[in-house]
C-alpha positions as CSV (number, residue, x, y, z in Angstrom):
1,X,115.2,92.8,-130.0
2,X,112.6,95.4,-128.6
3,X,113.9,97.9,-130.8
4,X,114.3,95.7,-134.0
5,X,110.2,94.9,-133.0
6,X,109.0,98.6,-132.4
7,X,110.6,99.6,-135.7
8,X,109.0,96.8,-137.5
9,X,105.6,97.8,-136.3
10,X,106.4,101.2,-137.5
11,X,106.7,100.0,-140.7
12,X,104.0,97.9,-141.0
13,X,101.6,100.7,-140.1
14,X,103.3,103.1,-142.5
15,X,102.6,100.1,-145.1
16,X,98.9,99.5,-143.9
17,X,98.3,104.0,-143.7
18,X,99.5,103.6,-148.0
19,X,97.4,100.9,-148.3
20,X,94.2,102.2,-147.1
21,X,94.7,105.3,-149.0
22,X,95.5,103.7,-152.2
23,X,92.2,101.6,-151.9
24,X,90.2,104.8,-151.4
25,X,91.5,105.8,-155.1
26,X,91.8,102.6,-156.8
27,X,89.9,101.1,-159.5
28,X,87.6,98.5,-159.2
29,X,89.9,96.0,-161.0
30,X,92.8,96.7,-158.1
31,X,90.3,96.9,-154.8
32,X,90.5,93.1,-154.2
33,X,94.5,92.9,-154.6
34,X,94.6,95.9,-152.1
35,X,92.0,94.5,-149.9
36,X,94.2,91.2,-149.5
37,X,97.3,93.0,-148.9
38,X,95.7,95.1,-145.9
39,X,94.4,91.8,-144.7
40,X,97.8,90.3,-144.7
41,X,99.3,93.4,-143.4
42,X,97.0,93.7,-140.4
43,X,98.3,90.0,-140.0
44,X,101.7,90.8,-139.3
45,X,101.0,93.6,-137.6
46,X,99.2,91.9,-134.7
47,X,101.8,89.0,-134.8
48,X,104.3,91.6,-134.3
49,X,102.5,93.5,-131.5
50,X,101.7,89.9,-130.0
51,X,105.4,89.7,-129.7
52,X,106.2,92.9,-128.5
53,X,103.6,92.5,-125.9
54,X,105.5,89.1,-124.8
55,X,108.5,90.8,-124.7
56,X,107.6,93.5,-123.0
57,X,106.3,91.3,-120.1
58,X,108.9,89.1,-119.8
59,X,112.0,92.1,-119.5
60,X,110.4,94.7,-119.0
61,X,107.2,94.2,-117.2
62,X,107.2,96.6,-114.3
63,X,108.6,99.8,-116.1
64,X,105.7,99.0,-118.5
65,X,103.6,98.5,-116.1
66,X,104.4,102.1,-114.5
67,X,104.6,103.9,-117.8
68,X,100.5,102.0,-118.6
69,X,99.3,103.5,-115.6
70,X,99.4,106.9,-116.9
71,X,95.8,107.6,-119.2
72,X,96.6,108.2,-122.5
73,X,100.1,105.9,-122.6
74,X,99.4,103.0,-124.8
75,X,101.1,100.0,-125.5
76,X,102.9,101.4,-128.5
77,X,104.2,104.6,-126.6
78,X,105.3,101.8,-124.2
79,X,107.0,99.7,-126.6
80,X,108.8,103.3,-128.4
81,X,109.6,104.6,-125.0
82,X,111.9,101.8,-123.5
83,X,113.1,100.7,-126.6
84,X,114.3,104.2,-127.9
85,X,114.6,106.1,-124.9
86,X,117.2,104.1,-122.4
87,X,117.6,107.2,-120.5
88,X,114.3,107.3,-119.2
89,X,114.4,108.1,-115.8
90,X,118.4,109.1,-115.7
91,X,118.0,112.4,-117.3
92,X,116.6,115.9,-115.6
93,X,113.3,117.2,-117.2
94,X,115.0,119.5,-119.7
95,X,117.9,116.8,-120.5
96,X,115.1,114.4,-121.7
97,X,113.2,117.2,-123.2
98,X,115.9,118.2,-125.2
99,X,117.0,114.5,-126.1
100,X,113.7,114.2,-127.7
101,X,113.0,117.4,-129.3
102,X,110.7,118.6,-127.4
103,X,111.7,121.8,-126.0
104,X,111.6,125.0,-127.3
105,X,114.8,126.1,-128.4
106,X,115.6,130.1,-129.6
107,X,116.0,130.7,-133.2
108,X,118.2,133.8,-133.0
109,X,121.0,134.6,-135.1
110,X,123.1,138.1,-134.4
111,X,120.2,140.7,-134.2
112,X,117.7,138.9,-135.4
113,X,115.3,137.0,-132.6
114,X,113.1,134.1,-133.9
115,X,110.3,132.3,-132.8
116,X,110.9,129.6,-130.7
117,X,110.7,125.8,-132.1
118,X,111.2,122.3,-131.3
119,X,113.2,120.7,-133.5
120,X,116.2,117.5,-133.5
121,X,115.9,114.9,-130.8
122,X,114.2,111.6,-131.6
123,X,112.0,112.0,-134.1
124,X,110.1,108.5,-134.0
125,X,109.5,109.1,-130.3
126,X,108.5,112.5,-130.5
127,X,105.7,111.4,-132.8
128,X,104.9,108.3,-130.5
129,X,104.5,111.0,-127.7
130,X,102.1,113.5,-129.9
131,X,100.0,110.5,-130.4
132,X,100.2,109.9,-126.9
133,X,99.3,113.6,-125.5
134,X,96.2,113.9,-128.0
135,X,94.9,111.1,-125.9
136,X,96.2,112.5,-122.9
137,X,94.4,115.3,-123.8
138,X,91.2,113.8,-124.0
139,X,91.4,111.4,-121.4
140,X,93.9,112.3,-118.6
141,X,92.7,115.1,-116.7
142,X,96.0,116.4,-115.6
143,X,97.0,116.9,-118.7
144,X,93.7,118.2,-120.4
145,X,93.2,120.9,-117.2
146,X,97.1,122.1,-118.2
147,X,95.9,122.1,-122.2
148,X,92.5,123.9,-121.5
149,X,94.8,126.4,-119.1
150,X,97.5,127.4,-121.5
151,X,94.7,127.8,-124.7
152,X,92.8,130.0,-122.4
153,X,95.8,131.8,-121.7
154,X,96.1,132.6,-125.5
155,X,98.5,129.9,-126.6
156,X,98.0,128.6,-130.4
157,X,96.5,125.1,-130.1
158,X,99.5,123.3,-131.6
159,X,102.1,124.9,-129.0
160,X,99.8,123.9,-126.0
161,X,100.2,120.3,-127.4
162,X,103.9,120.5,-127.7
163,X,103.8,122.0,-124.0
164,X,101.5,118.9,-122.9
165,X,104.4,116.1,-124.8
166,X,106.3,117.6,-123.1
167,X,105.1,118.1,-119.0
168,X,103.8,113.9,-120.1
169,X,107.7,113.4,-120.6
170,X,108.4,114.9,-117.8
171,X,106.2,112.8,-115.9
172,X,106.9,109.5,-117.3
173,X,110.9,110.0,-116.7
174,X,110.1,111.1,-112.9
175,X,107.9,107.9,-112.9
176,X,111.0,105.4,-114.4
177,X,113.2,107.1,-111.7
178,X,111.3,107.0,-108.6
179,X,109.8,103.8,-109.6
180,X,106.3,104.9,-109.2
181,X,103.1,104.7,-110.8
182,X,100.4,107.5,-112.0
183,X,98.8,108.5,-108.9
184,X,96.5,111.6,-109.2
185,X,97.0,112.8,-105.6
186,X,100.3,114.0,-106.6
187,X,98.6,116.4,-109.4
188,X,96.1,118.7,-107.4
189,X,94.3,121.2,-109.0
């Protein structure tokens, strides 16, 4: 059922993102037809995140709870993180890293050595989790202190986000296992 809800809300918001941009091209004669499809759009969507909210509470409610308690974790990466991700908090660091795509994996082949890149895993949760770490970013200060040390260090800005995805998975799988909350004691500076 969770799952069934979070993918419904995915597609609702891909639906209400091609919406929006079609009214910023359309003509006059189309902007009221577009207007009332966003408006019935946004309807659903907040039924179906009403739902998923109920649901969540009613099965689910103290892993949520944990996973909240981190800044920068909304309700959707909630919602995309125990519906997609059952092994939350049964896997090692780099087993959940890799099971989502985020770690870096070599692109070598014979003599050749590539870059590294993340790539495979679970795509609709990966995205859920860049979401997630730009706001982490922002308003988590484990995780911006960790961004602003590895941009300093010379890291391009888009690796140092992957790299922050992927220490916030870390943390919220240690969090399902030990059944504990954020607490910033346990990140010193």
């Amino acid at each position: 059922m969770l799952q069934v809800l979070v993918a419904r809300r995915r597609q609702l918001v891909a639906m209400h993102v091609a919406e929006q941009h079609r009214l910023s091209v359309s003509h006059a004669a189309a902007r009221k037809r577009i207007e009332a499809l966003i408006k019935a759009i946004r309807a659903q969507l907040d039924e179906v995140e009403a739902e998923l909210a109920r649901h969540l509470d009613t099965h689910h409610a103290d892993l949520a709870q944990r996973l909240a308690s981190v800044r920068g974790i909304g309700p959707a990466t909630v919602a995309t993180l125990i519906a997609d991700v059952s092994e939350l908090g049964r896997l090692s660091r780099r087993e959940i890293s890799a099971l989502i795509g985020v770690a870096p994996l070599n692109r070598n082949s014979g003599k050749m050595r590539g870059k590294r890149a993340i790539f495979g895993g679970r795509g609709e949760v990966r995205h859920g989790l860049y979401m997630a770490a730009l706001a982490a970013i922002r308003f988590n200060a484990v995780i911006r202190r960790f961004y602003d040390r590895l941009v300093a260090a010379g890291k391009p800005k888009k690796v140092a986000i992957v790299a922050c995805m992927r220490k916030l998975l870390t943390i919220l799988n240690a969090m399902a296992r030990t059944g504990k909350s954020w607490d910033d004691s346990l990140h010193p500076d």
